[in-house]
N, C-alpha and C positions, 0 to 999 in steps of 0.2 A: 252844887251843880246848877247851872241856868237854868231857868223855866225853858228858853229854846230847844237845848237840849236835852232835857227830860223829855220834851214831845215827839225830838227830830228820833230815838229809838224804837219807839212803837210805832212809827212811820216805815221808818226801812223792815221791819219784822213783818209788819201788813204787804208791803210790796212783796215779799220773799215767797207769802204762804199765799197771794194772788195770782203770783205769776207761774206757780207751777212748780219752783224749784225744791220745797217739801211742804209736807205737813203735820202739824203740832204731832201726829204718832211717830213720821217719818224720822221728826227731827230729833225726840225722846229717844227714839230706837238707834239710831242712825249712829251715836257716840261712839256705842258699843263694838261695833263692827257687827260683824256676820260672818255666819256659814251656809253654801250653798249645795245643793246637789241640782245642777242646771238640768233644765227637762231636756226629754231627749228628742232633743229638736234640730236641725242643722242651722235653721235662721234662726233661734231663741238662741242659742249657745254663740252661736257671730254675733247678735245686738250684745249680751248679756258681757262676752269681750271686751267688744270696744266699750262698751259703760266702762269695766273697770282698768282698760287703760287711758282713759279719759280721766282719772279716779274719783268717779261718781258709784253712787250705790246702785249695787243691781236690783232691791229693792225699787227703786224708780221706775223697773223695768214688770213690774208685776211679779216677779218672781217671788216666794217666801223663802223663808228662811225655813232651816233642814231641824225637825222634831227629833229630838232624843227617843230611843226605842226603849220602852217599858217591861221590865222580866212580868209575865203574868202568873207564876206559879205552874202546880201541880194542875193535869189534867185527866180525866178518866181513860183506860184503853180504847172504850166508847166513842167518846168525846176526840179522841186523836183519830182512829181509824175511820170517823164520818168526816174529820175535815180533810183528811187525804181525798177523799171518796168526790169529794165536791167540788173536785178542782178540774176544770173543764182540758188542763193542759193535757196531750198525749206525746208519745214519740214510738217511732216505728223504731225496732228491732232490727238490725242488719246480721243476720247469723251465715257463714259461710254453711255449705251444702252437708250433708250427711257421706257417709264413704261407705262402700260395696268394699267387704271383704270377703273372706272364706265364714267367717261368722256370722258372717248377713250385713244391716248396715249399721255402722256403728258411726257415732256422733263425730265434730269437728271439735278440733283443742278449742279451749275456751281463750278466747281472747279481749281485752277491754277495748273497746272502740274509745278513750276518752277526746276530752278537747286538751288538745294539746300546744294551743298559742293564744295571746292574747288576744292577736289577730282573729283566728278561726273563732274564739266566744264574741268578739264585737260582731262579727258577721253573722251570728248565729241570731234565730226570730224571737225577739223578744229576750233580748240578752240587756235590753235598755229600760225590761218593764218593772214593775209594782212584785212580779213572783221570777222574773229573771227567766233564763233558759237551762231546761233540763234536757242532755242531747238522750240520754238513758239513764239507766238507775245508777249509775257512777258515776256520771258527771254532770256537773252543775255547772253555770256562769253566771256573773249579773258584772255590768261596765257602766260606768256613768262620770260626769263629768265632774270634779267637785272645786268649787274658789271660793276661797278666802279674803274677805276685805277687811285690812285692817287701819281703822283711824290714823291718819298724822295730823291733823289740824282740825277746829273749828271755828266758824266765824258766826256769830248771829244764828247757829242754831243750823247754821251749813255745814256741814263737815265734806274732807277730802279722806281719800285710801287709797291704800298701795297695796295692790292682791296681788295671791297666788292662784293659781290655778292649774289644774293635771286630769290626767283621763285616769282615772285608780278602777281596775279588772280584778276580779277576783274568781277563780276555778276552784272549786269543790272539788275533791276526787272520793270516790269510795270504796267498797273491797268486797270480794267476793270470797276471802280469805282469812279476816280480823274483825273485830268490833275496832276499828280505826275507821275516820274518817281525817284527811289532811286538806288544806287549806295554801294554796298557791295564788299569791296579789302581786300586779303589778305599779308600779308609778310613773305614767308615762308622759310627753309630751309637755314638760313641767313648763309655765309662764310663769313670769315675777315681772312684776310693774318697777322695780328698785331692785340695785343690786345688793341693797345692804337685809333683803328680803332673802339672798341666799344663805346666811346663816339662820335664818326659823329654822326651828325642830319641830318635826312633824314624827308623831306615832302613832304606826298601825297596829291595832290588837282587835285580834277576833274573839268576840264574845260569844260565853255561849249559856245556855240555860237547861237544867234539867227538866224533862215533862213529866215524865211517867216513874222514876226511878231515880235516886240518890247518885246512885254511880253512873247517870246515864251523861254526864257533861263532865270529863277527868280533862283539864287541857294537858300534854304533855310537858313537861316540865322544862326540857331538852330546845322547846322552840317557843322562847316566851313572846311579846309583842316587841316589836321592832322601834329602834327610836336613830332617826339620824335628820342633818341639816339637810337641807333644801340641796343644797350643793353633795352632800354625800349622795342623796337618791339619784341626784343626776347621771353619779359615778356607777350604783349598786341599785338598780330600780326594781327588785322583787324581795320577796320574804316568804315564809311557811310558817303556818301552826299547823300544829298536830291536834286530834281528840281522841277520846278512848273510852271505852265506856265498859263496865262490869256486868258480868250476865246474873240478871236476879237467880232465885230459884225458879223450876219450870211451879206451873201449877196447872189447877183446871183450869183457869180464865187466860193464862198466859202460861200456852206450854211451850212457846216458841224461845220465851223468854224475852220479852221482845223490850227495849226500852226506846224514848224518841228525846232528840236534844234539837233546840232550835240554837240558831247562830246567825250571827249577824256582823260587819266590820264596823270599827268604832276608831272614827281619822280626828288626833288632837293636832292642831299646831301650836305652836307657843313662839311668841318673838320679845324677848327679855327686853330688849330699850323700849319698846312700846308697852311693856305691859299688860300682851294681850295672849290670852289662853280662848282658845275653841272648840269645842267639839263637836261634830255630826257621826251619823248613824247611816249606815245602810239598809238594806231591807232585809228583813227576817228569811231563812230558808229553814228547811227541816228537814231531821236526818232520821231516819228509822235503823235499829240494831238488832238483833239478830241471834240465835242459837239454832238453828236450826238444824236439826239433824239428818234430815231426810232430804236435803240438796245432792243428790247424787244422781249421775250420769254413768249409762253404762260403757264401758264395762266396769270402770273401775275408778273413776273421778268423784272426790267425795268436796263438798265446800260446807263447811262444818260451820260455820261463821258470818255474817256480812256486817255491811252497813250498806243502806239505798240513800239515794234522794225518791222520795213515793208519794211526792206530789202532784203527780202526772199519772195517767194511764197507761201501759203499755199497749203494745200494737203487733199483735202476733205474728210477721207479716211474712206472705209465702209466693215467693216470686216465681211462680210454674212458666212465666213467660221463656225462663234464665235457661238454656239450654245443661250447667250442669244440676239444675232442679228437678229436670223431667220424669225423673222416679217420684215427685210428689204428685204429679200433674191430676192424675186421676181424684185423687182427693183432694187436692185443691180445687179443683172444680164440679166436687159435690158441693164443698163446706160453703163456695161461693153461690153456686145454684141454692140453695138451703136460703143464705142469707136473703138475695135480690127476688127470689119467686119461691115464695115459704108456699102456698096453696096448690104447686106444681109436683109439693113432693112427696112420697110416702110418708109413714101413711096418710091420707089421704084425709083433709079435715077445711070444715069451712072457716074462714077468719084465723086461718093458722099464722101465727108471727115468732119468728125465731132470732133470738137477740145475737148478738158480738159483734156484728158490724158496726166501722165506725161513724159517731154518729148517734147510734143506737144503745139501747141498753148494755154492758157489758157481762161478759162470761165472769165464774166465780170460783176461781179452781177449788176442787175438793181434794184435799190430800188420802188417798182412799184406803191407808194402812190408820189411822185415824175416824174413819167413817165407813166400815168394814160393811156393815148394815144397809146403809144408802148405795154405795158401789154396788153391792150383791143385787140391786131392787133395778138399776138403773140398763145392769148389762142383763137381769131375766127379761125383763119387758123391750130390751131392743130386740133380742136372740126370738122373744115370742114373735113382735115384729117382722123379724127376717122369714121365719119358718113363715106365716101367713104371707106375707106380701110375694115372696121368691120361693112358693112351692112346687110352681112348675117350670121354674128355669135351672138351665145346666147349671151349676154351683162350682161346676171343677175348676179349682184353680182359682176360684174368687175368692172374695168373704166377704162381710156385711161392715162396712162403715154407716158411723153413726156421726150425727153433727146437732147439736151442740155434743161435745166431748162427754163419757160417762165420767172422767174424771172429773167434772164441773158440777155447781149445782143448778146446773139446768139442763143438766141431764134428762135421757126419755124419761124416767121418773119423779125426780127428785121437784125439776118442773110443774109437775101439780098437774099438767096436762097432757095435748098431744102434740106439744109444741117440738116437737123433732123431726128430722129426717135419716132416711134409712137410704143406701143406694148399694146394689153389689158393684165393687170394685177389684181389681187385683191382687193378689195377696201380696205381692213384692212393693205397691204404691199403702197397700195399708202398713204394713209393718213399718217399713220408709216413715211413713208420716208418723206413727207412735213413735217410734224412736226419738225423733225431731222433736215431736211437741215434748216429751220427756223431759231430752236434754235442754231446752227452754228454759221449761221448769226451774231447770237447777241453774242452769247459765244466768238468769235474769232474777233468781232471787224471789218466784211467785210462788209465797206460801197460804197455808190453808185460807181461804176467802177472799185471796189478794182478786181484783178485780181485773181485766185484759179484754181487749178486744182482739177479732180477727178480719185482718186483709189482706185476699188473695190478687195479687198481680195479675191480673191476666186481661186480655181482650172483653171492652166490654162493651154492647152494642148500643149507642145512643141514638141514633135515628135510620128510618126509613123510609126512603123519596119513591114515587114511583113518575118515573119522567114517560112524554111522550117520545118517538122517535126523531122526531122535527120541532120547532119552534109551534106555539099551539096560536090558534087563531088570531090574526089581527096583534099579531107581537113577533119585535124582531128578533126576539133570541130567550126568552122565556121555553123551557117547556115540561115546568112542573111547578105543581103549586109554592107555595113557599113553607121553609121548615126550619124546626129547629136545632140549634146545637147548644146545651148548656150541660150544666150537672155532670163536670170534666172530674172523674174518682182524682184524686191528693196524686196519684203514683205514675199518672198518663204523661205523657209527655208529646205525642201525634198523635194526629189521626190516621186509620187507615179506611180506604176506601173501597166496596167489593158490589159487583154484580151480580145478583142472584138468580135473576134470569132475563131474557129475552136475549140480544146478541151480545154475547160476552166481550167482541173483541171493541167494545163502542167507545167512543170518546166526547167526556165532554169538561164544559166549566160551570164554575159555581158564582153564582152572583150574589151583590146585595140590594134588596129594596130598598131604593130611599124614596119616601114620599113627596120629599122637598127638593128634592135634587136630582144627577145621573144616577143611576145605576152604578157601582162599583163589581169589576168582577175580582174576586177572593182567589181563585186558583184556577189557573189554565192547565187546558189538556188531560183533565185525570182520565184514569183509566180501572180496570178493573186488578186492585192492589195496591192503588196508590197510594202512598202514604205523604202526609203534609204535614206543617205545622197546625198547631190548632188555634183555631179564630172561635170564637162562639158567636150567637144573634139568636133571635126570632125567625129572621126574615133571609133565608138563603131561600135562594134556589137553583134547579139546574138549568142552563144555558148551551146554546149551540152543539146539538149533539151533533156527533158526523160515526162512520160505518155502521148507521142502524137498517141501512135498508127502508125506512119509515115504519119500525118494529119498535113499542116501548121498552121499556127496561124498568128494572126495581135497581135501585142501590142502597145498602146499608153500610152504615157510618160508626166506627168502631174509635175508641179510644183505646190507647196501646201504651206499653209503658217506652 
């Protein structure tokens, strides 16, 4: 070899790794190809694209490559039920109404709300995240983008590839009937940079691992992992596993029986003339199993059985707005009065704070065939309660609701203090809402300690303006100080608008302060009832009143669902 040439290759190697196009890691790594799981980005997933049909490495793009998921062993019931506990995600409950028969009221068929399209999980919040989206305790989703770059050529330490890339969905489902939990993926939207990229074999197998239990991870035998070309998924783009799990013996520490499996998808491709095999991992999710016996709804509905996803908090939620709800209304608007003005309510205590709202600390059902002791402690000291607080009011026809629930352990006793409330309500809204909360219970799978919160639907009042009748001094359409609108509950959707006093039939509009600018007005012509969308600020206020007669007014500002 020339002395020219010996030099002239350490010359173009230096130009390579100056200019940008890799570096000495890039270049080591880069041979190999890659697997990716693109973030869930709209602009990172378009660049991350064109890189690989340009066939450059997404690597270049800052992007990493996808870590393999690690089985971590056995863990305590402890140890599982504090990292469910810690997981900040919730989801509201959607439960059709209770039913008025000749037996009084008697619960709704249980039905599964699942997700049921790829579509509906992509669109669902955080179906793109690090813990995916859990719509309720039986359905799970997580969707992400996953490409494949695989080597054809290198020159000086440059390499070229030719990817694959697809949207791969995966739906969890679970039961309220079996220690089964099934696994429904899709393949979608498939790209190949080369056609000779449609014969790779790609397979999907869901993994899974035992936590708590030997028999707590059984895949079913019937639906093993899937393997087909590029081109067959094209044709057949979904697959299922199954899992199944063995109920231990009940005991003192686990009498529910309960066992916990995590799972994760595990995507190999392989392309035989290149040589090249890959694997990534998706994200971990966790499934909790079940024996429990005491799922039951009256009259007669028994669910002996489940598997959840109980990574998430449930959300007890009680839509009194719903016209066929209106038999819960009275108690839902204690449990909400309890929550929003705990100091307001019987009895009667200073620094009173009463948890399940969301947000807040949550409720901890107590299953009270199990905790005979504690329930007996919890309904003497409401009932002492009722007799003190309500011994000189007519009683007929009422009864004493209690909030937080006695079946909880933050019940008037079990609480440690006098962190409850008492209210008389109707016996037909009390009984209604035992019933309801019951069938819950058993509907969603919340057994002894499970954790839940509570959210009542209803009108809630956010601000109170009080305007003059006219524009106030030295201003042309101002006349009321400025106010706010924020802290919109999850469930509102308008605003409604109401006069409290002075001339009800008044009209006016709402503006916004800007220091730097005009004035904006927000909404023309309200009235007493009106209802708008909702804007939030600081800085509202009210503007050009007309039929006041020059008579102020009060308005209060309701968030409605």
């Amino acid at each position: 070899m020339s002395r020219v040439y010996k030099h002239f290759i350490p010359v173009i190697l230096l130009f390579f790794l100056a200019s940008g196009f890799m570096t000495p890691l890039q270049a080591q790594a880069a041979t190999n190809g890659g697997g990716y799981w693109l973030p869930y980005d709209k602009d990172k997933i378009e660049k991350a694209t064109e890189l690989m049909k340009q066939g450059k490495s997404i690597g270049e793009f800052g992007i990493k490559q996808d870590q393999l998921q690690k089985k971590e062993g056995f863990q305590t019931l402890e140890e599982l039920r504090r990292q469910a506990q810690q997981s900040k995600a919730t989801y509201k409950v959607d439960m059709r109404p209770p039913l008025k028969t000749t037996q009084g009221w008697v619960p709704p068929e249980f039905d599964y709300d699942h997700i049921l399209t790829s579509e509906e999980c992509q669109q669902g919040p955080g179906s793109g995240s690090e813990s995916g989206f859990i719509k309720n305790r039986y359905s799970f989703c997580w969707s992400h983008v996953a490409t494949y770059e695989i080597p054809v050529k290198c020159y000086l330490g440059v390499c070229f590839y030719e990817g694959v890339q697809f949207q791969f969905t995966e739906i969890g489902y679970g039961s309220n009937q079996s220690r089964k939990m099934r696994v429904f993926y899709t393949i979608e939207d498939i790209l190949v940079t080369d056609p000779s990229l449609n014969g790779a074999k790609l397979e999907v197998n869901i993994v899974c691992e035992a936590k708590l239990n030997p028999g707590d991870c059984k895949p079913d035998p019937d639906t093993p992992p899937t393997e087909r070309t590029i081109a067959q998924w094209k044709n057949t783009n979904f697959g299922t596993e199954i899992f199944l799990s063995d109920a231990p013996p009940a005991t003192d520490s686990n009498p529910d029986r309960l066992g916990y499996m995590d799972f994760w998808p595990e995507l190999t491709i392989k392309h035989a003339p290149r040589k090249f095999t890959k694997t990534i991992d998706g994200i971990k999710q966790t499934v909790r199993f079940d024996s429990a016996s005491y799922m039951f709804a009256f009259p007669d509905q028994h669910f002996w059985q489940g598997a959840v996803f109980n990574k998430a908090t449930p959300i007890f939620n009680v839509p009194i707005t719903k016209p066929e709800f209106s038999m819960l209304s009275e108690a839902g608007q204690h449990w909400k009065s309890a929550m929003d003005n705990p100091e307001q309510t019987k009895p009667q205590m200073i620094g009173k704070q009463i948890p399940g709202a969301v947000g807040d600390a949550p409720l901890k059902r107590m299953y009270t065939k199990r905790h005979p002791e504690e329930y007996a402690q919890n309904r003497a000291k409401t009932r002492s309660a009722c007799n003190r607080e309500f011994k000189d009011d007519d009683r007929t026809g009422k009864q004493c609701d209690e909030y937080p629930f006695a079946s909880t352990w933050q019940g008037s006793s079990t609480n440690g203090s006098d962190n409850f409330s008492i209210r008389l309500i109707s016996e037909e809204s009390n009984s209604a809402s035992g019933n309801w909360l019951g069938t819950w219970y058993a509907y969603d799978r919340i057994l002894d300690y499970d954790p839940f919160h509570v959210e009542v639907e209803a009108p809630e009042k956010i601000a109170t303006i009080r305007s003059e009748g006219e524009p106030q001094e030295g201003q042309d359409n101002r006349s009321s100080d400025n106010f706010s609108i924020k802290n919109i509950p999850s469930y509102a959707t308008k605003l409604q608008w109401k006069i409290i006093d002075g001339p009800t039939d008044a009209r006016f509009d709402i503006m916004h302060d800007d220091s730097f600018g005009i004035d904006e007005t927000i909404f023309y012509d309200l009235h007493d009832g009106s209802v708008t969308e909702i804007e939030t600020s600081d800085e509202f206020y009210i503007a050009r009143p007309k039929n006041t007669d020059g008579e102020s007014f009060t308005v209060e500002v309701y968030a409605i669902p």
